[in-house]
N, C-alpha and C positions, 0 to 999 in steps of 0.2 A: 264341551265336557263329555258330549258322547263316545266321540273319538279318543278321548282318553282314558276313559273308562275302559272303553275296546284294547285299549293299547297294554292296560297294567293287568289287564286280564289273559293275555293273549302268549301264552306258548311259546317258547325260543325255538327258530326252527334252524335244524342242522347246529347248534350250537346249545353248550349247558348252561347260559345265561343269556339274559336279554336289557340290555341297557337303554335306557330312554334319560335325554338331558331335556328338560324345558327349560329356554332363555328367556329371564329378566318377566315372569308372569307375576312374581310380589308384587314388582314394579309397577308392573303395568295392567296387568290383569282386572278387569271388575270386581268388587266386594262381591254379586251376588257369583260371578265363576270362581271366586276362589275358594269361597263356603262350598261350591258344591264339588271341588276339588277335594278342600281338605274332608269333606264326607265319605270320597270316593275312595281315600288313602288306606282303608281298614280292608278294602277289598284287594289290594296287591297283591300278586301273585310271587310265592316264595324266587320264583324263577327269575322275578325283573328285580334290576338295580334300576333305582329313581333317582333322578340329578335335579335339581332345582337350583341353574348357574343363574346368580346376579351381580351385573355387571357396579350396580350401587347398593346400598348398605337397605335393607330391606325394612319394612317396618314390624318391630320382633311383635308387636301387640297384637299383631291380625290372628285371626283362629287358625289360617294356614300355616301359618309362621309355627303358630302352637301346639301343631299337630304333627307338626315335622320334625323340631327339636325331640315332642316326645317318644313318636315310634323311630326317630333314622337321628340324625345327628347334624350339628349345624355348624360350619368353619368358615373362619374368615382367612382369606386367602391374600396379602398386602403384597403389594407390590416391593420389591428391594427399591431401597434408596439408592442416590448414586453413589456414597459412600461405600456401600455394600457392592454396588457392580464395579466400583472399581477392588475391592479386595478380589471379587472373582477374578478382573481381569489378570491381573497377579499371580493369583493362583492358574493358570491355565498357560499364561506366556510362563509360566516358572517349570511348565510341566515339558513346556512343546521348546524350551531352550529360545526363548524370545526375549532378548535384552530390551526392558521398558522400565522406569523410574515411576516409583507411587505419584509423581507429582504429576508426569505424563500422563500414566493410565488415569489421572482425576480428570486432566486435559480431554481426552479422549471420549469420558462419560459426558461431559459438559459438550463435547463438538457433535455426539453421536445420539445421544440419546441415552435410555436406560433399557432398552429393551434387549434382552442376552442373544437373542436371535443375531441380529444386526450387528450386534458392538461385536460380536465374536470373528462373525463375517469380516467386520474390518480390520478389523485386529489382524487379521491372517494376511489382510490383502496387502496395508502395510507391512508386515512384516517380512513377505514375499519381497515387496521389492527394496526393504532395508537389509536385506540378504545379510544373515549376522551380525549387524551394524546396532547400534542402538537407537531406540525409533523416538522422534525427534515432534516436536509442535510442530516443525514447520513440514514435515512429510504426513503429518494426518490434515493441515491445511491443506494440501494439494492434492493427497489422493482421496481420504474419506467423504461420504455424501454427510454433509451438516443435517441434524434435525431440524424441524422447524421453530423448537422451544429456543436451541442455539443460535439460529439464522436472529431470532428475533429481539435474543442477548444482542447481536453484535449490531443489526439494527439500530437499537434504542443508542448504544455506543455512539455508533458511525451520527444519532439525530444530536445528540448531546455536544458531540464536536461540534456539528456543522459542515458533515462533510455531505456536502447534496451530491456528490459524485457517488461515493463509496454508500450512499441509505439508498439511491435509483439501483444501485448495483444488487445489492443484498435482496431490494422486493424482489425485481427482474427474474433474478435466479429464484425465489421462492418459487413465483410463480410457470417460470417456464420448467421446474421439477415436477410439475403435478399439482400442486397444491391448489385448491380451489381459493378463490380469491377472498370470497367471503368468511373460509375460514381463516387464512391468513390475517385479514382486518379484524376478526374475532380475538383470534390469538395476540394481536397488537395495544385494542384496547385494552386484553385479561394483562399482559403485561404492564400496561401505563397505570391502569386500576393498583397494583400491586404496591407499586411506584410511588404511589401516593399514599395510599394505606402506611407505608414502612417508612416512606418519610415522616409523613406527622408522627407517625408513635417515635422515630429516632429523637424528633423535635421534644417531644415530652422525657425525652433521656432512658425510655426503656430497652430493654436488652436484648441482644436477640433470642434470648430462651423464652424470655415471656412473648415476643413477637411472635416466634415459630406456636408459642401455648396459645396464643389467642386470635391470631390469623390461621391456624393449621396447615401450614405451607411445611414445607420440607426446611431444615435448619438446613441445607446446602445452596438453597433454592435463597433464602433470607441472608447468606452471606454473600452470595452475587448482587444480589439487587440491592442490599444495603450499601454496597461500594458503588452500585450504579445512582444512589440516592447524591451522592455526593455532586455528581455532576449537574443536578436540576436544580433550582429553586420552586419555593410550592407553587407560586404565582406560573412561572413555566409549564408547571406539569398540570394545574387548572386550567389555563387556557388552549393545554394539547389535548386535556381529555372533553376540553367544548368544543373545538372543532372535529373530534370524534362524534361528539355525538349530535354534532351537527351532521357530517354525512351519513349519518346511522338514521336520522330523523327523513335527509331529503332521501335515501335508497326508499325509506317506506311510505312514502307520500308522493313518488313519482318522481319526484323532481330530478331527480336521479333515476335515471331510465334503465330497466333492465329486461332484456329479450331473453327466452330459453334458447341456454348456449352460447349468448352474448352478455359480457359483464365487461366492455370497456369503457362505459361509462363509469361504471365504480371502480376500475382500474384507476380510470384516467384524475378521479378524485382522489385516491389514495394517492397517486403520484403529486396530484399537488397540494395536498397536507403537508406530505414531507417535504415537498422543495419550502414552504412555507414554515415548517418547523426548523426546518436547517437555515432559512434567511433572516431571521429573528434575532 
């Protein structure tokens, strides 16, 4: 707190203003540093702009919280939906003369992500080599890099067939992308977890607006996985998420060995979950 104090007091130099961001301190911050925060706030210096970025929704009750809405102002910042990035994507290939179909540009948020950085990047890359042509499902399969929320779509897909060829294939490449493994199996259970949730509530005949109301997931997000519901039975999707949390139990009790920097042992269990979910 000294340091900060120092900081909102402190002069813009060679410059007519001085901006300071602190990341995620609602969050995470101690009650007694952020009382002496929000004490500190009266002392700003007309000179600083003060950012207080949270990455999660903060708790508005705290006295810093109350201190900030009342002297500076408080906005929430959401994320677009993929709905929304594909209307952008539309709008940009409609600008730069790039022949793409709304069902495609949906295709394309669903294969890429949501994030405008990236989808734009590939949008371009494909279109580069669809050279006036119109851009196709099967040229964003081949050129664009999949997210890992989509890898993880086509994943559950590929377990539900039973194709142990085409689910070895899908992890493989997660992982030799980068992806750390651990959160790859993170990202697997959040999906199976989903899975289950939207089945039982399908099961009880509710709809997907009350699912989307009372799971808080994305309505685009509950129209995929509701058609993915289809393919499981509950009893299926029970015993895929106990052998989840079966290797979730042996990683933390040893039994499942993990070295810094070596994780094929939990590699090598993830692999045979899925040969085991797909031999069932």
């Amino acid at each position: 707190t000294a340091e900060f104090n120092t900081n909102i007091q402190t002069m813009p130099f060679l410059a007519e203003k001085r901006l300071i961001i602190i990341e995620d301190f609602l969050g995470n911050g101690s009650a007694e540093d952020q009382k002496k925060v929000a004490e500190a706030l009266g002392d700003i210096s007309d000179d600083c702009f003060l950012i207080f970025h949270e990455t999660g929704a903060p708790d508005r009750r705290t006295a810093l919280f109350q201190k900030i809405s009342k002297i500076g102002e408080a906005r929430e910042f959401p994320g677009l939906n993929p709905r929304e990035v594909g209307k952008t994507i539309l709008g940009k290939a409609k600008l730069q003369n790039i022949k793409i179909s709304p069902a495609t540009a949906d295709y394309l948020v669903e294969f890429c992500g949501t994030d405008l950085w990236t989808i734009s990047k590939e949008l371009e890359k494909v279109a580069t080599y669809a050279n006036g042509q119109e851009i196709t499902k099967e040229m964003i399969d081949e050129l664009c890099c999949p997210s890992i929320s989509a890898s993880i779509f086509k994943l559950t897909d590929a377990i539900a067939a039973r194709n142990k060829k085409e689910s070895l294939k899908i992890f493989n490449n997660l992982r030799e992308s980068g992806d750390e493994v651990r959160m790859i199996f993170f990202m697997i259970v959040r999906h199976f977890r989903m899975l289950i949730q939207i089945h039982e509530m399908l099961d009880k005949k509710e709809n997907q607006f009350s699912i989307t109301k009372h799971l808080k997931i994305n309505p685009y997000v509950v129209q995929i996985v509701s058609r993915q519901c289809r393919n499981f039975t509950a009893e299926k999707l029970t015993d895929i998420y106990r052998k989840m949390l079966q290797i979730d139990i042996d990683s933390k009790t040893g039994i499942i060995k993990s070295l810094k920097g070596d994780d094929s042992e939990f590699e090598l269990a993830i692999e045979k979950f899925i040969i085991d979910c797909c031999g069932e």
